[in-house]
N, C-alpha and C positions, 0 to 999 in steps of 0.2 A: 776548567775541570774536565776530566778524559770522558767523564759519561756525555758530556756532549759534544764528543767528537763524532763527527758523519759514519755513521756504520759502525762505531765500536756497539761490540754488546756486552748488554747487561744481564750476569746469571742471580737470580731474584730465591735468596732463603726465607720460607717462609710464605709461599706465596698464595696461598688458598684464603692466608688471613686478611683483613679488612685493612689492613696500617698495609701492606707489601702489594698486593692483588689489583688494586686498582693506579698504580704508580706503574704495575709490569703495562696495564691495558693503554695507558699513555702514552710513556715510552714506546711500544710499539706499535704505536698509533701514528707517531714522530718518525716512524722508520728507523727506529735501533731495533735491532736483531737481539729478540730477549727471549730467557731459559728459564726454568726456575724448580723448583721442587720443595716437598711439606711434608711431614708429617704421615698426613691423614690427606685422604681424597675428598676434599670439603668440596660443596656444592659449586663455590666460586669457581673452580679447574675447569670445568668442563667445556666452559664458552671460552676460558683463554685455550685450549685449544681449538677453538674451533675458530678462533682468531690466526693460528698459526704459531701459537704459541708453545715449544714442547716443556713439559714439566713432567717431574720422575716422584714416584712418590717411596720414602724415605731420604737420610743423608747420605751419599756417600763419596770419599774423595775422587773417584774415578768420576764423578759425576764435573770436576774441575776438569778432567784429562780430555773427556769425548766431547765437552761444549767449548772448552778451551776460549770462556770470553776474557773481554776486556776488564772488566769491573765485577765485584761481585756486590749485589747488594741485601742487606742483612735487617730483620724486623728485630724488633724490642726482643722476643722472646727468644730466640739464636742465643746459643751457649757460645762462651768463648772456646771450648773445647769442642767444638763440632768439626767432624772430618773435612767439609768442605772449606770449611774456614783455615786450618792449619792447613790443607793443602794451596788455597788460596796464598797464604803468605810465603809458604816454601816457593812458588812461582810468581814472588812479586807482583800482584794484582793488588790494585787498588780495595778496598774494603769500605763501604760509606753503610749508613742508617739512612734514614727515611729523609732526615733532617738537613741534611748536606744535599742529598739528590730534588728534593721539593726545592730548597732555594735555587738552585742552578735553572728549575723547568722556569720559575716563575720572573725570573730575569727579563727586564722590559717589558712585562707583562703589567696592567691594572690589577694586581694581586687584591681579593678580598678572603679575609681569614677571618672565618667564623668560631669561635671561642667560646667555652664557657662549661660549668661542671655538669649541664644538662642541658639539653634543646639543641646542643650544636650539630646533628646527623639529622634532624629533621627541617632545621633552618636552611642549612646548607642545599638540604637537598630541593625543598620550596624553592631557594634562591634560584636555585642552577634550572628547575623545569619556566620561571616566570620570565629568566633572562632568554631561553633557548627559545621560548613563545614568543617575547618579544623582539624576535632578529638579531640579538648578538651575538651569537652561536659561539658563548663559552667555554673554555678549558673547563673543565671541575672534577674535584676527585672530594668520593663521597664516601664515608663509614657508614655503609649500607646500600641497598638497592634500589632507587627510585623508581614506582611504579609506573610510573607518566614515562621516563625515559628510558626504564629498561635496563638498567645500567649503573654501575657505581662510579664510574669515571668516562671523559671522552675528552679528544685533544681538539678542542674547536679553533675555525680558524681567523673570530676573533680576539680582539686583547683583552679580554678578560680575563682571567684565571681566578677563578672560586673553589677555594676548599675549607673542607675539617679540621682545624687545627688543634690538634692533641697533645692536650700538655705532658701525657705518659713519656719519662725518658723527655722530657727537656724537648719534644720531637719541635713542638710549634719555634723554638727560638733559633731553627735554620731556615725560616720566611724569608720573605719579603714582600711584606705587604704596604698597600697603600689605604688600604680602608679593613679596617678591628671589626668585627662584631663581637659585642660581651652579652651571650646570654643570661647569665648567669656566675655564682663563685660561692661554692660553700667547700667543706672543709672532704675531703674522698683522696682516694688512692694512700692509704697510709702504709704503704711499702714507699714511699718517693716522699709523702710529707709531714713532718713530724706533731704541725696543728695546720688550723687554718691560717694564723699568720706567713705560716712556709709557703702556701701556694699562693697568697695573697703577693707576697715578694715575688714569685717567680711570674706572677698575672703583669704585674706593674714595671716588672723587667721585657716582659714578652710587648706590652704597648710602649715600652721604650724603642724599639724596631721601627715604628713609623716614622719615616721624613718629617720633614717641617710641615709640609703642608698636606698631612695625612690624619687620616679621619678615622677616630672612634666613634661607635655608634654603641651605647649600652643601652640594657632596662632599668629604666628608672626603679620598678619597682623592687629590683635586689638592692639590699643596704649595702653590700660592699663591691657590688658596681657603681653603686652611687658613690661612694666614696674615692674610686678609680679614677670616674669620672670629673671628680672634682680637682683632683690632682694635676691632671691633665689640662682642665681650663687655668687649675692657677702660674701653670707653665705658658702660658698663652698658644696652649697647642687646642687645634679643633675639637669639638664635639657634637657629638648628636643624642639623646634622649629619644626613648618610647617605652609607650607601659600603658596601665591600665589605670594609671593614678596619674598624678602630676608630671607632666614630658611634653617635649616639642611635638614627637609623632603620639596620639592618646586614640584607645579603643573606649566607645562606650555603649549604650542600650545593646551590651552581650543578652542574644537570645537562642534557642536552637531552634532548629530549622526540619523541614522535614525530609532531608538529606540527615538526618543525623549528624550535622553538623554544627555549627555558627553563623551565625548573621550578627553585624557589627557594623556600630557607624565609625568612619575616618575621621580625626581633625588633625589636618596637615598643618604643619608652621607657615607661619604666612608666608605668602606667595610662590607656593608648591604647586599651587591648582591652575588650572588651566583658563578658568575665568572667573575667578576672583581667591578669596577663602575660605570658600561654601564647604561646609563635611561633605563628606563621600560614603556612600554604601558598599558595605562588600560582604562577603558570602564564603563561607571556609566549609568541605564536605568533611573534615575532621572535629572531632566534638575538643573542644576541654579551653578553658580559658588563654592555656600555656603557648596553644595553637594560634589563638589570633595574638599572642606579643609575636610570636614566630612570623606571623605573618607583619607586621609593623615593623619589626626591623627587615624586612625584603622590602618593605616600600619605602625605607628611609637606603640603603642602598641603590635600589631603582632611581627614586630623585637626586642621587648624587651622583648617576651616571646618565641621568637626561632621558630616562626612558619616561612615558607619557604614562602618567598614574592611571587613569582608567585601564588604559593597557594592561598593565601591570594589576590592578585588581581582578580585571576577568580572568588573567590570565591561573589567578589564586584561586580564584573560583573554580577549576578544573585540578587545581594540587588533590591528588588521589594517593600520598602519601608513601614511605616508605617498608622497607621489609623489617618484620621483627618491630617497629615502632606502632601500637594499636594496631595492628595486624590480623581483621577478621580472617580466621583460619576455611571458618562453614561451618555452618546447622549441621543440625540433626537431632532426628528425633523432636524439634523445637529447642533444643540447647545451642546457643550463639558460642562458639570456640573462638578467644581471642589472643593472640601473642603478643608479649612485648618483650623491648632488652630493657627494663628497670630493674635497675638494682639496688639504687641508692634509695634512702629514707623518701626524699623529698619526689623523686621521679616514680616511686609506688605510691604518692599519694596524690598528687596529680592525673597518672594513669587512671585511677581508680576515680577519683570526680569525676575527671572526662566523661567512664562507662557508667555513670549514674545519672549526667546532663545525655545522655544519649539515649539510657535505656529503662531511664523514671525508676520505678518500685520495682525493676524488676530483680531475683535475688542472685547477687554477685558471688560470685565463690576467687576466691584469690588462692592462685597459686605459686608459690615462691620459695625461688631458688638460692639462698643465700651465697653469695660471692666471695670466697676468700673468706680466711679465718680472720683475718688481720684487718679488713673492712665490716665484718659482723661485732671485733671486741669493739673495734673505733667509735661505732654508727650504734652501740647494743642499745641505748634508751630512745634515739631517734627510731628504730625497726619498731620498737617495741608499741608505736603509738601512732603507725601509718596506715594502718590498715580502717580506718572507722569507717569507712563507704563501704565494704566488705560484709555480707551479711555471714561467709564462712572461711576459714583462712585456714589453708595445709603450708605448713613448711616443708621441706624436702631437706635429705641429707645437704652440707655445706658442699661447694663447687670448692676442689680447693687451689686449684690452679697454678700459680705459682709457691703457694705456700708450701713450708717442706713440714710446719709445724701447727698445730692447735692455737698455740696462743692460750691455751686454758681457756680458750671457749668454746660453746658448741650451743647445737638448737636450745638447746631445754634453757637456757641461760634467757634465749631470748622469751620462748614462752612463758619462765616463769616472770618477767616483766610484764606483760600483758595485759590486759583486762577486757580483753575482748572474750563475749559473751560463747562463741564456738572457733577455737585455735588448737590445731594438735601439729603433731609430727607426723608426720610417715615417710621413710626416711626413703626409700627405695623409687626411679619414676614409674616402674611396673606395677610396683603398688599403688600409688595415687592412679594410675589411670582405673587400674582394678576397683577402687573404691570411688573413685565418681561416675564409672559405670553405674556401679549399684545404689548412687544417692541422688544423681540429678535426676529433677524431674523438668517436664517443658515450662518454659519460659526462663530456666535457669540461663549464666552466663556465667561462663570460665574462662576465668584470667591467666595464661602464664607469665610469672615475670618473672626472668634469668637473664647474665651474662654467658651462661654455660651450657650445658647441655639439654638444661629441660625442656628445650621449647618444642621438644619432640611429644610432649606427653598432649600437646594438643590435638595433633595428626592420630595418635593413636589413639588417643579418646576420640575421636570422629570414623577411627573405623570402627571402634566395638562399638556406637550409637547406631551406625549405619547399618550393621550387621543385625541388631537386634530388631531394625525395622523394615528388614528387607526377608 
């Protein structure tokens, strides 16, 4: 493939975003000479320049003429009519997606592709900080920021390669992996799949990728990873199991901790330990039960790569987490500001346990950003019944993203599903920050949960608290 030919470079559409941004930082890590440009000046630009990376911000064909690379490469969201793209093909350049270029990096690499319709940005990222602790000094490209490394991606210079594998646009089935992780599989993205049976096909096409002697690792406790899982053994192809229930790797006496976290005993499959079968103790500074399966499959990976499990649990014991995932913003005033990217049914209601085993009685206010019109109709009875940790719930106008259209639905549809005791709209994020100004009191805790824009309204509610007590 020409992207990895010595010195060609690669001009990156797209590149501020999380699927394109941390591919550019690899790549030029590897020594290709890479370009790129977006949109918008999103936060991620700033360190690829200061990597030596140049990036322009808007489209434009001339931006093919003055970087004049080798390849161009294009995220999910690139129109086919983008100026650089037809210019790209008027001068015969190569054109690839995420999915083509991932397979080519991961070539003779021990590829682990982390999977799943939730947990896969913060497993990934545990994995990649417990392996780099423990001396392997992994590849990994990460959908988000890892707090412990600083970073969404690095080209390390052993064989490992650990990534986020996204099933958006078909991207995970240009892998090459040798070890699956399946966090999870329910039914989301309804621009791509028409039930949950469509992604369930395209999951069991994606673990079709593994060689013979390549390893799935699922959570027992999803019913249709169990069910993946079992398909896969009846092919006489490997597996591995963990969960909180019934599984080879199993968490139990979940307690919190006064890290605001987890404490949890291990019981490894026999003969994992180091002297004998005995459980093991380990310690997570992230709260919510979701967190320590995240953590069990990092250690069912670890023992399949021969890293020494105690290792590998201390090393869990300092995971400090990622950007946008439970994401303490800061107080003020006594109001605890917290961020997340949940957006799905199931990932706002896990977020929200987590902040309720973290922060007892005290009152949740949830804020949330609905994603797509087309994931609001799909998802309308599952929104309508996730919020019950939430002592107050604002929705915000819908993010609409790629949607061109309503769908015939909208907030009120979901509020009027409901039955939660305090749930409004207020459809503006100037306005929610304006009215939790004026409604929290201390000890209160604000949640944002968005794919989109909102996660601004937590910074901004921390300066008008800030302001008011200064």
């Amino acid at each position: 493939m020409p992207i990895l030919l010595p010195h060609a470079h690669i001009h990156c559409l797209g590149i501020g975003g999380f699927g394109i941004n941390p591919i550019a930082r690899v790549l030029r890590q590897m020594g290709h000479p890479v370009s790129g440009c977006d949109m918008i000046e999103s936060p991620l630009i700033a360190p690829l320049r200061e990597a030596g990376i140049p990036v322009e911000i808007g489209h434009n064909a001339a931006h093919i003429a003055s970087f004049q690379p080798d390849v161009l490469l294009i995220s999910s969201a690139v129109r086919t009519d983008n100026p650089e793209i037809i210019a790209a093909q008027a001068n015969d350049i190569p054109i690839y997606k995420r999915a083509d270029i991932l397979g080519a990096l991961m070539e003779d690499r021990t590829g682990i592709a982390v999977a799943g319709t939730h947990g896969k940005t913060t497993t990934t990222s545990m994995l990649a900080h417990v392996l780099v602790e423990c001396g392997l000094d992994p590849t990994f490209i990460i959908g988000g920021v890892s707090t412990n490394l600083g970073t969404n991606a690095r080209a390390g210079k052993g064989e490992v390669f650990v990534i986020e594998a996204d099933e958006y646009d078909r991207m995970f089935m240009g892998l090459k992996p040798r070890i699956i992780v399946l966090t999870s599989l329910e039914m989301d993205h309804p621009d791509m799949f028409a039930d949950l049976d469509a992604v369930r096909m395209l999951f069991a096409e994606f673990i079709d990728l593994l060689p013979e002697d390549g390893l799935l690792i699922g959570c027992s406790d999803a019913p249709e990873v169990r069910s993946l899982i079992a398909e896969r053994s009846e092919q006489q192809g490997r597996t591995m199991t963990y969960g909180l229930g019934e599984a080879a790797w199993r968490a139990g006496s979940l307690r919190p901790n006064a890290s605001g976290g987890t404490d949890f005993s291990v019981s490894p499959p026999a003969g994992r330990t180091n002297d004998g079968d005995r459980e093991l103790q380990a310690s997570l500074l992230m709260p919510g039960d979701h967190n320590v399966q995240n953590a069990l499959a990092v250690l069912a990976v670890a023992a399949e790569l021969d890293v020494d499990l105690e290792q590998a649990i201390d090393a869990l014991g300092t995971f400090t987490g990622t950007g946008r995932r439970f994401e303490v913003k800061g107080e003020a005033g006594g109001v605890t500001v917290i961020d997340d990217y949940a957006h799905h049914p199931t990932a706002i209601r896990v977020t929200l346990q987590a902040a309720r085993s973290r922060y007892g009685t005290r009152p949740i206010w949830a804020i949330w950003q609905p994603h797509t019109y087309r994931r609001t109709k799909a998802l309308l009875d599952e929104f309508a019944t996730c919020f019950a940790e939430a002592q107050h719930v604002i929705v915000t106008d819908v993010y609409r993203s790629r949607d061109a259209e309503t769908f015939g639905v909208g907030v009120e549809d979901v509020l009027a599903r409901m039955t939660h005791a305090d749930a409004q709209h207020i459809g503006a994020l100037s306005d929610v920050v304006d009215y939790l100004a004026a409604h929290v009191q201390p000890g209160d805790v604000v949640i944002t949960m968005s794919a989109g824009d909102a996660t601004r309204i937590g910074d901004d509610l921390l300066k008008v608290l800030n302001a008011k007590t200064s």
